[in-house]
C-alpha positions in Angstrom: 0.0 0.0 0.0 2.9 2.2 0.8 4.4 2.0 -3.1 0.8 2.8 -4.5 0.7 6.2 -1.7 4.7 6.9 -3.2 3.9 6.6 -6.4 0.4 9.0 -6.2 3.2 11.4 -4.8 5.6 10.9 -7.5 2.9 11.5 -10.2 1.9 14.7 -9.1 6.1 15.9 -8.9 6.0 14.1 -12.7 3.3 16.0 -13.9 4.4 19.5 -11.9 7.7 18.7 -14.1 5.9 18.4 -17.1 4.0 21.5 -16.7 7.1 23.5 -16.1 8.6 21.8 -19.7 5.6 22.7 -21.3 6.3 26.5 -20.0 10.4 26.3 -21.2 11.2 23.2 -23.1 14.5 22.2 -22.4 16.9 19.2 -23.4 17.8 18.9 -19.8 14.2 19.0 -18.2 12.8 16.3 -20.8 16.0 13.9 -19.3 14.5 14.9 -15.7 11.2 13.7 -17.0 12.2 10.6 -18.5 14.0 9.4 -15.3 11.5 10.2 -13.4 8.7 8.8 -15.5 10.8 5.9 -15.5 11.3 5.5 -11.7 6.9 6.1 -11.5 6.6 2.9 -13.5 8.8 1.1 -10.7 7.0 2.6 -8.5 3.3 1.6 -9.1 1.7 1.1 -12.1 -1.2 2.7 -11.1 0.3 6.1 -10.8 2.3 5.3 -14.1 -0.8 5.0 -15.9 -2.8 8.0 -14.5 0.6 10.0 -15.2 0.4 9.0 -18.9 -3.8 10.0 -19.1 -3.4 13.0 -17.1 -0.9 13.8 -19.5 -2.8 13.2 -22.8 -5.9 14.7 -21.5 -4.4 18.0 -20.5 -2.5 18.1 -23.5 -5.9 17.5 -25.4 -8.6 19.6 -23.7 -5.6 22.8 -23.8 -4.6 22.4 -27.4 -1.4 21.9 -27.2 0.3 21.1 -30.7 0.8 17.2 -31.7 4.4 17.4 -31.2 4.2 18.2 -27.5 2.0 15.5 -26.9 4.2 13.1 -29.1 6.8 14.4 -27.0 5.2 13.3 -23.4 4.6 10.0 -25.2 7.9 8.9 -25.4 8.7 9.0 -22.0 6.5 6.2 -21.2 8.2 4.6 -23.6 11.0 3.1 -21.1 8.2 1.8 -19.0 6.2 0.3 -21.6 9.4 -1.6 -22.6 9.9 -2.8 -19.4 6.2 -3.7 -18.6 6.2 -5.6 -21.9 9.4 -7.7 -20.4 8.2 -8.4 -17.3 4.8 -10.3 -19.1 7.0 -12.1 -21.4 6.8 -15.4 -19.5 2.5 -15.0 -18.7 2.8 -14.4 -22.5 4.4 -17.7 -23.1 1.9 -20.0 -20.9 -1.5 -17.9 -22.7 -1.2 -15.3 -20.0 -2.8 -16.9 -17.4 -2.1 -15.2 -14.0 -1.7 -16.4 -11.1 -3.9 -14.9 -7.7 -3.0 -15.7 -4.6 -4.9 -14.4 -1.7 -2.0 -15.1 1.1 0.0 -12.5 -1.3 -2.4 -9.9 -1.2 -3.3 -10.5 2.4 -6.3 -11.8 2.1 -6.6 -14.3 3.9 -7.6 -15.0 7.2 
């Protein structure tokens, strides 16, 4: 539960980032991003994925040209990559996954 409260945290300092690139683009920033992006992912997915529609939707509903957008794309890119690894072997057995309820403490 902790990563999951971390990684709402690191989504909003992402997305601050990102609205400050937006202001001054800048080679150095978009790096920033991109580590940081990167570290979300291993973080929690969950606030890897609201990152990346928070993103799009603001980027959307303000106009911003195509190229900025395209731009905040590829920095999920690293974690898309990795997320694609890490299913590799559920891919191989027809992606059957596995629950166990002692894992997520449910059990009695």
């Amino acid at each position: 539960m902790l990563n999951l409260q971390l990684s709402l945290a690191l989504c909003l300092l992402v997305l601050g980032f990102w609205l400050e690139y937006l202001e001054r683009p800048r080679i150095a920033m978009w790096f920033l991003l991109l580590t940081l992006t990167t570290a979300l992912y291993f973080t929690h997915l969950v606030g890897f994925a609201m990152a990346g529609w928070i993103m799009t939707a603001y980027a959307i509903f303000a106009r911003r040209r195509i190229r900025e957008i395209f731009f905040s794309w590829i920095l999920f890119i690293p974690g898309a990559l990795f997320f694609l690894h890490s299913t590799m072997p559920q891919a191989k057995s027809g992606w059957a996954y596995a629950f166990s309820p002692t894992a997520c403490g449910l059990s009695r």
